[in-house]
KOLBA-952157 format. One record per residue (C-alpha): residue in one letter; x negated, y negated, z. Coordinates in steps of 0.02 Angstrom, whole numbers, padded with zeros to 5 digits, always signed. Layout:
<rs>
AXYZ ...
</rs>
This chain:
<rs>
X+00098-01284-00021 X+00191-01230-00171 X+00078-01261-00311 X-00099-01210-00333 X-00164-01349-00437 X-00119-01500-00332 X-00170-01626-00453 X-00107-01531-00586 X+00073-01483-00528 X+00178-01612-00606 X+00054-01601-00759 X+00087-01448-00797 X+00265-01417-00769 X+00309-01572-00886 X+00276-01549-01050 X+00467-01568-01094 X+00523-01669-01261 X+00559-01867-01237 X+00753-01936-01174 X+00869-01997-01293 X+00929-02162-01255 X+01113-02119-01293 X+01117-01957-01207 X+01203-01976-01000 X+01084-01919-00878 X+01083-01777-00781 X+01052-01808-00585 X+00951-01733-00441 X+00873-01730-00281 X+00689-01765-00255 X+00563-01729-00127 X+00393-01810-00152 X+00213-01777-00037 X+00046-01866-00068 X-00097-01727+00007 X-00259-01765+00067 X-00357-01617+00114 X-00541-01716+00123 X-00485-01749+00311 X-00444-01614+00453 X-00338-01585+00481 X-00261-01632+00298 X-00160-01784+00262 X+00011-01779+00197 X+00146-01915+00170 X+00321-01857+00131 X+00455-01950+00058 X+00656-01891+00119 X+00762-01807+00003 X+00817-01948-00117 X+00939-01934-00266 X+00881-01988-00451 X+00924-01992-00608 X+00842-01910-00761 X+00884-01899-00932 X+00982-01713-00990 X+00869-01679-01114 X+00709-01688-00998 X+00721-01511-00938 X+00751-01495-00755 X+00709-01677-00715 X+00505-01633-00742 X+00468-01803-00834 X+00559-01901-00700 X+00471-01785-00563 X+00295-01856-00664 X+00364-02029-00638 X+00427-02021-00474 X+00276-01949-00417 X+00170-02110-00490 X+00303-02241-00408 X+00278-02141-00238 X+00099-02125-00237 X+00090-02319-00256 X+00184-02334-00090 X+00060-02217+00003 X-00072-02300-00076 X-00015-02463-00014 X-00022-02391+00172 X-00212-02342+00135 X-00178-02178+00085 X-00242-02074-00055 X-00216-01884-00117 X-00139-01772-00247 X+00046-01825-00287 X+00182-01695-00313 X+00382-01724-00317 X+00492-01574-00340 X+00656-01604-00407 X+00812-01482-00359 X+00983-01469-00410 X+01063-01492-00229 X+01004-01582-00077 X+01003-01411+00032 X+00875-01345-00095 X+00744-01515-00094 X+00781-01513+00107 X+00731-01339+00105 X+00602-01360+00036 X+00525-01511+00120 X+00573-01404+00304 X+00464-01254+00208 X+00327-01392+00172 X+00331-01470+00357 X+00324-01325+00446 X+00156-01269+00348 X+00088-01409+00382 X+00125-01394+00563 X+00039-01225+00583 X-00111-01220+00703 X-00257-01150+00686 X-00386-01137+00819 X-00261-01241+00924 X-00288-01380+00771 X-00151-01435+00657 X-00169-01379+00478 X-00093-01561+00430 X-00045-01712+00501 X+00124-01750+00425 X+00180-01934+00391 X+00354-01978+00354 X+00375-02120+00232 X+00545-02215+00211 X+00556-02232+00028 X+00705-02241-00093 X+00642-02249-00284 X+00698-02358-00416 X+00828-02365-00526 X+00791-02244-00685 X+00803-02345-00856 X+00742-02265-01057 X+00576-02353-01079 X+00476-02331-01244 X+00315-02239-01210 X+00167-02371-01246 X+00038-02335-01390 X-00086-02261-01275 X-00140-02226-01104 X-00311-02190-01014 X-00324-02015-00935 X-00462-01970-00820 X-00551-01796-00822 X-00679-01724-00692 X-00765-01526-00729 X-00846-01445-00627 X-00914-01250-00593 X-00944-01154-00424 X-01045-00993-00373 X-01029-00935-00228 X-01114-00738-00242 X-01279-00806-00257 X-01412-00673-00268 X-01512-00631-00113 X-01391-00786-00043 X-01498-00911-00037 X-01371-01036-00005 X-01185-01055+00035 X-01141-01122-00126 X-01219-01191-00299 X-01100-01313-00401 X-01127-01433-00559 X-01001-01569-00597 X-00972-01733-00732 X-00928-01895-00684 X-00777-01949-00717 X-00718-01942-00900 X-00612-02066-00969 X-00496-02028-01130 X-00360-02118-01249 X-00251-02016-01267 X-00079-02059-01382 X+00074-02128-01286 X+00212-02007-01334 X+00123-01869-01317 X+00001-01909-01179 X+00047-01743-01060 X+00019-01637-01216 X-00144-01718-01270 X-00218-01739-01081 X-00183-01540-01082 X-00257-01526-01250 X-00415-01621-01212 X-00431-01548-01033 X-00432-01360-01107 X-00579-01415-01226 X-00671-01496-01092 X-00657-01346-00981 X-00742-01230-01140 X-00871-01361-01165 X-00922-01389-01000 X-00926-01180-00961 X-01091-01164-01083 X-01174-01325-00976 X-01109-01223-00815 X-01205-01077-00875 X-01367-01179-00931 X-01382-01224-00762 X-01397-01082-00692 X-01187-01052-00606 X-01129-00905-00667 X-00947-00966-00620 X-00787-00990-00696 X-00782-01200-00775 X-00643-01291-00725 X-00590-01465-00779 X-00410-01573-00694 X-00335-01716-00773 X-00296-01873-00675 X-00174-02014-00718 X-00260-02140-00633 X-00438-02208-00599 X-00401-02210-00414 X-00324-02024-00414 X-00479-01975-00505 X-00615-02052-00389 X-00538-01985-00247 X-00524-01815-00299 X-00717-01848-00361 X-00764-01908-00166 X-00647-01765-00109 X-00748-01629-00224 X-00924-01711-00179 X-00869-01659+00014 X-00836-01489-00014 X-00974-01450-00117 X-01133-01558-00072 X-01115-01478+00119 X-01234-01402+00240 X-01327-01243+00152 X-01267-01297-00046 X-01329-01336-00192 X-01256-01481-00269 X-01294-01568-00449 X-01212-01697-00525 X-01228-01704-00728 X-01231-01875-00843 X-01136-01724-00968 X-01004-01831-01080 X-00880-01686-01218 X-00945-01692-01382 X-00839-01805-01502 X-00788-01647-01579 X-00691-01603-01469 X-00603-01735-01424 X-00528-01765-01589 X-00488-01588-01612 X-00405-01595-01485 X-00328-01736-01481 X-00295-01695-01688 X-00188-01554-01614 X-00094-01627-01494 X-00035-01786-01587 X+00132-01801-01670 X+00169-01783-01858 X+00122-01919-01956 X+00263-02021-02043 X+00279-01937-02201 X+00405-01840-02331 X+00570-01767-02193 X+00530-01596-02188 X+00679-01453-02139 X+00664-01443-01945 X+00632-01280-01863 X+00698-01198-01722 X+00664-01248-01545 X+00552-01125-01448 X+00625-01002-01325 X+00597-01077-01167 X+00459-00991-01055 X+00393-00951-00883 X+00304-00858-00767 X+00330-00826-00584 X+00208-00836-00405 X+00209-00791-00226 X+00060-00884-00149 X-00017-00848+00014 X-00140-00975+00076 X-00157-00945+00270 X-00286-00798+00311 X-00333-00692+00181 X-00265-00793+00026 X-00186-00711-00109 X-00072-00735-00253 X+00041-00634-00342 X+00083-00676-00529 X+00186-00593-00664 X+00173-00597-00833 X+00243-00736-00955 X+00439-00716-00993 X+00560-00750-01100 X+00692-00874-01012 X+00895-00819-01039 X+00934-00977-01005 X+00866-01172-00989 X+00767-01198-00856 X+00819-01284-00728 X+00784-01321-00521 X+00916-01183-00479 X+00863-01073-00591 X+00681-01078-00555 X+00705-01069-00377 X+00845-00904-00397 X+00705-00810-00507 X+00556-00850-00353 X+00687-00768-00244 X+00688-00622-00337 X+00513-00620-00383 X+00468-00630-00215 X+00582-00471-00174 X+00488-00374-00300 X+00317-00445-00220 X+00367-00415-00029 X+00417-00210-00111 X+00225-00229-00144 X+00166-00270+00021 X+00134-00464-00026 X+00232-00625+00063 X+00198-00815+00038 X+00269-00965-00036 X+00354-00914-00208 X+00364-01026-00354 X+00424-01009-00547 X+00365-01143-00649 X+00476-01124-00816 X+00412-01205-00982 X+00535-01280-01097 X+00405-01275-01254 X+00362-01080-01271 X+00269-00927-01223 X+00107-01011-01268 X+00122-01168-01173 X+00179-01056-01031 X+00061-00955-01058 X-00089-01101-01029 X-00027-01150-00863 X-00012-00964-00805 X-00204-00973-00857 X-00249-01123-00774 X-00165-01060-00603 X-00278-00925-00620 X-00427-00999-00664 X-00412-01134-00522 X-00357-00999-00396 X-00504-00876-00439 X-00642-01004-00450 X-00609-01102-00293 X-00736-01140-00152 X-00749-00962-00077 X-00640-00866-00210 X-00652-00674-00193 X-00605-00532-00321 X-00435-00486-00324 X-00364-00640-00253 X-00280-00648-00390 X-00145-00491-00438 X-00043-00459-00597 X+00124-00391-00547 X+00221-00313-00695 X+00399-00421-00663 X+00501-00504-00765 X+00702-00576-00748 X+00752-00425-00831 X+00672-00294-00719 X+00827-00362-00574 X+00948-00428-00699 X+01108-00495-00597 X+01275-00412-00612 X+01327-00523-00771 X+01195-00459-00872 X+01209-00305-00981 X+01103-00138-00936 X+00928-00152-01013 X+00888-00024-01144 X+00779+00117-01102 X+00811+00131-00912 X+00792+00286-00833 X+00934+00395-00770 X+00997+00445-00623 X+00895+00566-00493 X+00907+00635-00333 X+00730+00588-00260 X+00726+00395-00262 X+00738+00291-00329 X+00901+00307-00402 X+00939+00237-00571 X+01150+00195-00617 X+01234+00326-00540 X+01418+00356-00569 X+01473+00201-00467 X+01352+00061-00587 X+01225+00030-00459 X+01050+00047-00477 X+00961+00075-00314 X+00775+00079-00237 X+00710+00139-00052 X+00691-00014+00073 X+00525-00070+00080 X+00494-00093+00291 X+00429-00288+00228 X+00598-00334+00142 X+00674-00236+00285 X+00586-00366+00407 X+00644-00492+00293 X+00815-00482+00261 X+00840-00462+00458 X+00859-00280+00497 X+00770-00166+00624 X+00730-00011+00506 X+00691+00021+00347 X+00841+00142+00340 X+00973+00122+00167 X+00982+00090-00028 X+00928-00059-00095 X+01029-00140-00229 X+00922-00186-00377 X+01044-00213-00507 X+01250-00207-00537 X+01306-00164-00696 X+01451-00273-00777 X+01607-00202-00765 X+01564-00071-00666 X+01641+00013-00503 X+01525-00066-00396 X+01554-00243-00477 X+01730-00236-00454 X+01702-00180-00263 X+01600-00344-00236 X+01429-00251-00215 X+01299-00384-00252 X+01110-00366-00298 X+01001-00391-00134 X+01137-00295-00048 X+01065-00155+00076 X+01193+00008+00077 X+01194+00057+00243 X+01362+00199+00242 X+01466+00280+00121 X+01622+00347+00171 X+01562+00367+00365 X+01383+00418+00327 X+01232+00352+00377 X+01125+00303+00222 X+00946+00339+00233 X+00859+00309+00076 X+00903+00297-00102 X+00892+00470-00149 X+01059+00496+00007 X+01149+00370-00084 X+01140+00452-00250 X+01188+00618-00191 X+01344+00530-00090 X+01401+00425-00230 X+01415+00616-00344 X+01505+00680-00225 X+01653+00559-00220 X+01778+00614-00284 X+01869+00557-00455 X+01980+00395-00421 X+01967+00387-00235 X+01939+00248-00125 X+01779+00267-00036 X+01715+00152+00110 X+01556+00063+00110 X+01447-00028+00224 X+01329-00140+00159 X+01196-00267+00240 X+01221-00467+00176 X+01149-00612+00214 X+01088-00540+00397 X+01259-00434+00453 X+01372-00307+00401 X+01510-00322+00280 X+01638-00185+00236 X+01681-00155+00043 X+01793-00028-00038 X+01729+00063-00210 X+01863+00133-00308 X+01773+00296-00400 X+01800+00278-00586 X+01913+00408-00633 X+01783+00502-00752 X+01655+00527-00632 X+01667+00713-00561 X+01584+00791-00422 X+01402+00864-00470 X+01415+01043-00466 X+01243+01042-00375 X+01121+00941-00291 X+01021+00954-00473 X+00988+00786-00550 X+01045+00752-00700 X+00926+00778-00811 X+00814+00660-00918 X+00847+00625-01091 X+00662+00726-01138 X+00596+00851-01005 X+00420+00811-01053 X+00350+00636-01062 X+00175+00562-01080 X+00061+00457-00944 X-00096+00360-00963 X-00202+00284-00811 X-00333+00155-00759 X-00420+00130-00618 X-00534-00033-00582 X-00642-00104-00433 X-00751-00260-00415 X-00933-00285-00363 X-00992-00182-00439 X-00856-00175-00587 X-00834-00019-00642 X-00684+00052-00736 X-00600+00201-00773 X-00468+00264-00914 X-00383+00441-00924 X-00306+00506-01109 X-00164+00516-01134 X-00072+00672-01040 X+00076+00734-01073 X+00187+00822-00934 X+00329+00926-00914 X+00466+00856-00767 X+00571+00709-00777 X+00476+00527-00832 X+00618+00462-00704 X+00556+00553-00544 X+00469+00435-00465 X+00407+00538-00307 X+00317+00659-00434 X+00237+00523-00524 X+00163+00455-00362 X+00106+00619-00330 X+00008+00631-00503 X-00066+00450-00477 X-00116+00494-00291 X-00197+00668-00350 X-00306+00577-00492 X-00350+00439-00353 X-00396+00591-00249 X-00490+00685-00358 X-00597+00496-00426 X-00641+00472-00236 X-00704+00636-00219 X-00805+00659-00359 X-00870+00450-00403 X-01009+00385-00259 X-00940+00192-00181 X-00755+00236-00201 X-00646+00186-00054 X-00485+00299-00014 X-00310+00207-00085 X-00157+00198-00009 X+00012+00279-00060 X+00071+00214-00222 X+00231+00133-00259 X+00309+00167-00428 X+00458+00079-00501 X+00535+00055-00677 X+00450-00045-00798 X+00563-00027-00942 X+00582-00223-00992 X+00384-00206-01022 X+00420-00037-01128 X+00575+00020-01158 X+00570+00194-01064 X+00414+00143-00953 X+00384+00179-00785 X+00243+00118-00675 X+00164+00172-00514 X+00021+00043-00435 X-00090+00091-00279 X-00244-00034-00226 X-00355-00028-00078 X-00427-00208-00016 X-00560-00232+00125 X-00599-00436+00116 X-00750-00404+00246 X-00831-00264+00149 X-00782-00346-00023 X-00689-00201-00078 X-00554-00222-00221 X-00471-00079-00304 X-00343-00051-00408 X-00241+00088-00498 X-00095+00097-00611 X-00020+00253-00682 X+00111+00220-00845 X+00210+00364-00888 X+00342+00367-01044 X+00442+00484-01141 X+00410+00413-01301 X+00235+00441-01352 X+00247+00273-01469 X+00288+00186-01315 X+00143+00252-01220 X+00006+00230-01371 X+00089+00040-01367 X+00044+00032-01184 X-00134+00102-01219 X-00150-00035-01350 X-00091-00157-01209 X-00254-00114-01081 X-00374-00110-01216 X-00310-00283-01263 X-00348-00350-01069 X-00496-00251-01038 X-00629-00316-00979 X-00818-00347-01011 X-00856-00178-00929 X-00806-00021-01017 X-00718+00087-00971 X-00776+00271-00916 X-00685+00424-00969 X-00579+00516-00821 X-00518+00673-00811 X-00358+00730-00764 X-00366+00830-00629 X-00299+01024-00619 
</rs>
C-alpha cells in the first residue's frame, strides 16, 4: 500500500489551485484501487493503466486523481463493492504499471498460507475530462474516533470512543481546503471528549466525500474495534458551532471586495516516506522540504528513490512515497502530521513505529545541482567528502548492497557529482557503486579517497563502476590541478576543533537525556571518530542508568542542508516483544552558532518529559 491514510490519500495530496479554462491540459497515466480491508483476506479492485487528461495548472494531475478516484469508485460500487478509493497519477505508463505490479504483488503475499488480498481486475476506461464550475457547496462526511491499547493492568485488548457520522457544508471552490480545515478542528475537539472518557490515546478524525464511503468506513471501524476482549463506546458527540465556522471562516475564499496587489505564490512543499507494513511495521519520514522544482509524478517518485537509499543506509526497506504540496511548508507540513498521527494511533500502534530521518533533496543533490554550502571536506576514513575528482562518496551499506544486486558490500558509494567536475564529465552518476580505480580493488570509501589523491595530474585513469545491476567501464581524466598528496594525511578541516551536543530517548517508561554542549579537538568531518564519541556516551549511559538496553553501532553522515557545517551520527536499539525503543543522535559542528541553533532545534521538539542532564564521559 503506498499511502497510510487510505481514505485520506487523494485528500491530502490535492489541495492544488482550480484549472483555467483557457489553459491546454497536461496528460497522464492513471492507476486507480478501491480497498476493503473489513474482509480477509482484504478486498481490492484495480483499474489498468489508463491515460487522462488534467488541466497544467492542477499540479501533477492531483485534482483529476480526486476525480478519477470518485468516477472509479462508482464502478466498483456498482459490482457491490465498497472501500477506500485511491488513483495515482504518473507521468509515463511504465511508472503507473509499476506501480500497480508493486501494488499486486502485495496483495498477493501470503501469510499463514492465506492471501493478504484478493485482487479484482476491473475493465474500466474513464471519461472524457471537461472544465466544470465547482457548485456552491458540497456535503462532507467526518467520523473521530480515539484508541488505547496499553491499558493498565490490561484489562482488555482495546478501549475506543467514536462519533457518528458528521455531516458538514462546506464551500464549493474550496471544499478540499475547508474539509481539511474542519477535520483538523474536529480532531482537537474530539481529543478533550477522548480524554473525558477515560482513552488516553491520540484523537483522530478522516474526511469522507460520500455518505456511502463514510458508513462503510463507520461499519469497517465498528469491526475492528467492538471485537472479542474490547471496549467499545459509541458517543451522540456533535463539534461545537465554534468550530465549525472558524474553521470554515479560515478556509473560505476572499470575499469580493476592493483588488488588492497579489502576493507571491508559496514555495511548493513536501515531505518524503518509506513504509513497511508486513511484520514489524514501521515508517520512515523526513522532515518538510523546500521543493526546487514543481511537483510533479516524476519528480515525486525520483525523490522516494532517493529517500529510500538514504532509509535502506539506515537499516529500513518498504514501500517509499513523496507526497509534494503545491501550497507551502505549512500545508505540507499538516499532512506530514496527519501521516503520523494515523500511523502512531492505529489499532495496535507501538512506540517508535514512527522514525524521523534527517533527509532532505539537498542532502543527495544530482549532478546538475551546485555543491551545498557548508559540506565537509575531504578525509581519509570514510566517508569521503569531494575529493579532487568532484565526487562525494559514502561506505556501502550491506542493505543497499543487497539492493542494487551485488554480493558484498565491498566499494564507494556515489552520493553526489558535482557540476562540471572530473567525474561529471567521465559519466559517473549518483547511485553509482565504484568498484576499481586504475586496476584496484575498491573497498570502502576511505580506499577511494586515498586512490583518487594519488592520480596523477592530467592522466587518464580507469574506473569500474556498478550500474543498474552490472559493470560499466568509465575513464576520469584528472584535472590538471590536482597533485598527488604528499601523505596519506587528510586534508585538514577548515577549524581543528568543533562543538557536539547529544540526546538520547526511550519509551515506556519515557525518559530522556541531553549532554552540553562539548567542544572537541579533531576534524568535525571524521566520521569514524564521531561514531566513536556517540558509541562511548551510549556506553557509558548503559552502564551507569538501570533499564537501558545496549545500542548498536551508529551511522553518521552529513547533515549540512539541516545546518550548514552539521554532521549527524544516529544509533537506536528496538526489541518489539520486550517494548524496547531507543534512540540516540549525536550533532557535531564547527560553528558554535550552528550548534546553539541545533540546541534551540531539540528544545523546540522536546517532549512532555524533561530531559535529564548527561555527562560526557572521560
Amino acid at each position: 500500500m503506498r499511502c497510510l491514510l487510505p481514505c485520506l490519500a487523494l485528500f491530502l495530496c490535492a489541495l492544488a489551485p482550480a484549472a483555467h479554462a483557457d489553459t491546454p491540459p497536461g496528460r497522464g497515466f492513471v492507476f486507480c484501487s478501491v480497498t476493503d480491508t473489513s474482509h480477509t483476506p482484504a478486498r481490492v479492485w484495480a483499474s489498468p493503466v489508463v491515460e487522462a487528461e488534467y488541466p497544467a495548472d492542477d499540479p501533477a494531475g492531483f485534482r483529476r486523481g480526486l476525480a478519477l478516484a470518485d468516477e472509479f469508485l462508482a464502478v466498483v460500487q456498482a459490482r457491490g463493492g465498497e472501500g477506500s478509493k485511491m488513483c495515482n497519477v504518473t507521468a509515463t505508463a511504465q511508472e503507473a504499471a509499476q506501480l500497480r505490479a508493486d501494488a499486486q504483488a502485495t496483495w498477493n503475499k501470503r501469510v499463514f498460507m492465506m492471501k493478504v488480498g484478493d485482487w479484482r481486475e476491473v475493465a474500466w476506461t474513464p471519461k472524457p475530462w471537461t472544465p466544470t464550475a465547482a457548485p456552491a457547496s458540497l456535503s462532507r462526511y467526518f467520523l473521530c474516533w480515539a484508541t488505547q491499547t496499553d491499558l493498565p493492568e490490561r484489562v482488555a485488548i482495546s478501549r475506543s470512543v467514536a462519533s457518528g457520522i458528521i455531516v458538514r457544508e462546506v464551500p464549493g471552490a474550496r471544499a478540499l481546503e475547508a474539509a481539511f480545515a474542519l477535520n483538523e478542528a474536529y480532531t482537537r475537539e474530539f481529543q478533550t471528549v477522548a480524554q473525558a472518557h477515560g482513552v488516553a490515546a491520540q484523537a483522530t478524525c478522516s474526511p469522507y466525500d460520500s455518505l456511502a464511503e463514510a458508513q462503510h468506513a463507520q461499519q469497517a471501524q465498528r469491526k475492528l474495534m467492538d471485537g472479542f476482549n474490547q471496549r467499545y463506546t459509541g458517543l451522540d458527540w456533535e463539534p461545537s458551532a465554534a468550530a465549525t465556522a472558524t474553521a470554515l471562516t479560515g478556509a473560505s475564499a476572499p470575499a469580493a471586495g476592493p483588488v488588492v496587489t497579489p502576493v507571491a505564490a508559496p514555495r511548493p512543499h513536501g515531505y518524503c516516506q518509506v513504509s513497511r507494513t508486513a511484520g514489524d511495521a514501521m515508517v520512515w519520514a523526513s522532515p518538510v522540504f523546500a521543493l526546487p522544482q514543481p511537483p510533479s509524478p516524476a519528480y515525486s517518485e525520483a525523490l522516494a528513490a532517493r529517500f529510500k537509499s538514504a532509509v535502506v543506509g539506515l537499516g529500513g526497506d518498504g514501500d517509499a512515497t513523496c507526497w509534494l504540496h503545491p501550497e507551502g511548508a505549512e500545508a505540507a507540513g499538516r499532512m506530514r502530521e496527519h501521516a503520523r498521527t494515523e500511523w502512531t494511533t492505529r489499532m495496535f500502534a507501538r512506540p517508535g513505529d514512527w522514525r524521523d530521518v534527517p533527509w532532505s533533496p539537498d542532502a543527495e543533490a544530482p549532478s546538475s545541482m551546485p555543491a551545498t554550502q557548508g559540506d565537509p571536506p575531504a578525509v581519509a576514513a570514510a566517508p569521503a567528502d569531494r575529493p579532487a575528482w568532484g565526487v562525494r562518496i559514502e561506505d556501502l551499506p550491506q542493505p543497499l548492497a543487497d539492493v542494487l544486486g551485488l554480493t558484498s558490500a565491498q566499494g564507494a558509494w556515489v552520493r553526489q557529482v558535482v557540476a562540471g567536475s572530473a567525474a561529471e564529465a567521465a559519466g559517473l552518476q549518483v547511485m553509482d557503486v565504484i568498484l576499481q580505480v586504475d586496476g584496484e580493488t575498491v573497498v570502502d570509501a576511505a580506499q577511494f579517497a586515498a586512490l583518487a589523491r594519488r592520480s596523477a595530474s592530467g592522466r587518464r585513469v580507469p574506473v569500474q563502476v556498478w550500474r543498474k545491476r552490472q559493470v560499466q567501464a568509465l575513464t576520469v581524466t584528472v584535472p590538471v590541478a590536482t597533485v598527488a598528496a604528499p601523505s596519506a594525511t587528510p586534508a585538514s578541516s577548515s577549524s581543528d576543533r568543533y562543538y557536539c551536543v547529544a540526546g538520547i530517548s526511550r519509551h515506556s517508561p519515557e525518559q530522556n537525556f541531553e549532554t552540553p554542549v562539548r567542544e572537541v579537538a579533531g576534524n568535525p568531518a571524521d566520521m569514524a571518530a564521531l561514531s566513536v564519541r556517540l558509541s562511548d556516551l551510549l556506553a557509558s549511559l548503559t552502564r551507569s542508568a538501570p533499564g537501558w538496553h545496549a545500542f548498536g553501532t551508529p551511522t553518521c553522515y552529513p547533515n549540512g542542508t539541516s545546518f550548514p557545517g552539521e554532521n549527524f551520527c544516529f544509533a537506536s536499539v528496538m526489541k518489539r516483544i520486550r517494548g524496547v525503543n531507543q534512540t540516540a543522535a549525536l550533532f557535531c559542528n564547527p560553528s558554535r552558532e550552528g550548534i546553539d541553533q541545533r540546541v534551540q532545534d531539540m528544545h523546540k521538539r522536546a517532549t512532555a518529559a524533561p530531559a535529564q542532564a548527561l555527562a560526557w564521559p572521560e
